[in-house]
C-alpha positions, 0 to 999 in steps of 0.5 A, a space after each residue: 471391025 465392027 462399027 457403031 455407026 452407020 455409013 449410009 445415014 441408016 443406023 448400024 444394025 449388028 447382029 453377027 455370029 462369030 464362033 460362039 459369041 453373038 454380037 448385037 447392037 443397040 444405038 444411041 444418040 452421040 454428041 457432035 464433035 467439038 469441031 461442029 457447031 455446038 449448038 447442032 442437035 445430036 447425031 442421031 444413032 451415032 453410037 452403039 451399046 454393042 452387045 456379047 452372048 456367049 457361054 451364058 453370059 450377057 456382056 455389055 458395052 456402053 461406047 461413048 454413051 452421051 445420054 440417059 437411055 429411054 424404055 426402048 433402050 433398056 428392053 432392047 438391050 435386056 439382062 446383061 451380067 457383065 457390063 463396061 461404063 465410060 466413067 470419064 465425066 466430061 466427054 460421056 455422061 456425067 458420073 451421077 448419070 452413068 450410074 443411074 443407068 448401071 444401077 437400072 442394068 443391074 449387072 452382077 459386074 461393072 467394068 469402069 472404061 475410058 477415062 479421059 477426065 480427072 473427074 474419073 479417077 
């Protein structure tokens, strides 16, 4: 299983080859739980974008994504033909913010994943 968070304080660093698939990451910044102090700053590199290239195709994962994606995000993460979007609304990025970002990857497929809200269906 492959994590998106490091275990040692240090951002998850990804690159693997499995077969014919290369795997790769891309961190973003996660919300605290609910638990922690609302007013807490973000977990800094607490999430990854994960990343699969395989038989020509580029495939994204967006994990539970919880802010807009600067320069930086969108060079690393590159051309992407498939890519998979939380769409819950509540718990990720708001609906109109996930879908700047999907417009920006451009991907030819967009697959909607982890809808937890009613705001999602």
């Amino acid at each position: 299983m492959l994590h998106g968070w490091g275990d040692d304080g240090k951002p998850a660093q990804i690159a693997e080859r499995i077969g014919d698939v290369l795997i790769r990451n891309v961190t973003t910044d996660i919300r605290r739980y609910f638990s922690d102090d609302s007013s807490a700053e973000m977990i800094r590199d607490g999430n990854s974008i994960f990343i699969f290239e395989v038989a020509g195709l580029c495939i994204g994962h967006l994990g539970h994504l919880h802010h807009k994606l600067d320069e930086s995000h969108f060079a690393a993460i590159g051309r992407l033909d498939i890519v998979m979007v939380p769409i819950d609304g509540a718990y990720t990025m708001s609906l109109d913010g996930i879908s700047d970002i999907t417009r920006r990857l451009r991907a030819s497929v967009v697959l909607p994943d982890a809808s937890f809200h009613d705001a999602a269906r």
